[in-house]
C-alpha positions, -999 to +999 in steps of 0.1 A: -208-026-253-191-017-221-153-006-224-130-026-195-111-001-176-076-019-171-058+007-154-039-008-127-037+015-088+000+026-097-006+035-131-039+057-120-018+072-089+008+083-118-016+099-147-033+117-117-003+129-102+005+142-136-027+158-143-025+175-112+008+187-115-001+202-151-031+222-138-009+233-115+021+245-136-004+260-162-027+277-139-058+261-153-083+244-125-088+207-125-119+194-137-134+159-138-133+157-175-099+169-180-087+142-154-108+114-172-091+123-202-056+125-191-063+087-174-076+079-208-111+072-203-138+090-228-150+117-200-165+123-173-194+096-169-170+066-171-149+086-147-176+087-121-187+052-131-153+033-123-147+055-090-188+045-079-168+006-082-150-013-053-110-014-054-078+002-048-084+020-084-113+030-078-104+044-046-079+060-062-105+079-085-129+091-058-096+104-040-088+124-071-122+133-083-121+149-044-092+168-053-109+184-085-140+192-060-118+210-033-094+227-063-128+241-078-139+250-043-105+270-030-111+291-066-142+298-069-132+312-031-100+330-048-124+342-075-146+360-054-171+357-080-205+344-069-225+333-097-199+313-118-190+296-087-222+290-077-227+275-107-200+252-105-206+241-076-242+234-082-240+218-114-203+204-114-207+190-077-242+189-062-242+218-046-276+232-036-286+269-022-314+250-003-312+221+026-320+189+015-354+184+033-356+149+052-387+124+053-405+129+083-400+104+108-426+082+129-451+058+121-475+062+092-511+046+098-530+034+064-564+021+069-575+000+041-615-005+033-635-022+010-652-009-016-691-025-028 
């Protein structure tokens, strides 16, 4: 059964604000699972989930989950160290070493024939 998400846009902009502000006074890096629990959700998938929705909340959450992406970014930059924050990045975010390669454009001919 599907939990309903009744966080309303002020209370969201708060408990993120908070969140932030707690990463920032500890030290510790934001990450999409910390901030789904300090907004009270479960983790990280209903995270993701609500912000994929339509609304000011939900806006809200992409805004935020975009903060943990460019706070994970700016260290693994500070870090200096390649393979752990290549690894965040690709696994945490999409990241990929390779270009995504596109479909190749143009018209495609089938010719379709009968078999006996």
């Amino acid at each position: 059964m599907e939990r309903k998400y009744r966080l309303k846009a002020g209370e969201t902009r708060e408990k993120c604000a908070k969140y932030f502000q707690r990463c920032q006074e500890t030290g510790q890096v934001p990450t999409a699972p910390g901030l789904a629990l300090a907004l009270g959700l479960e983790g990280r998938e209903e995270l993701e989930g609500l912000a994929g929705k339509e609304g000011r909340t939900c806006a809200l959450l992409r805004r935020a989950l975009s903060q943990v992406e460019e706070a994970n970014i700016q260290a693994a930059y500070k870090r200096d160290s390649g393979p752990s924050a290549r690894f965040i990045l690709q696994n945490g975010f999409g990241y990929s070493e390779k270009p995504r390669q596109e479909a190749p454009s143009g018209i495609i001919r089938v010719r379709l024939t009968e078999e006996d």
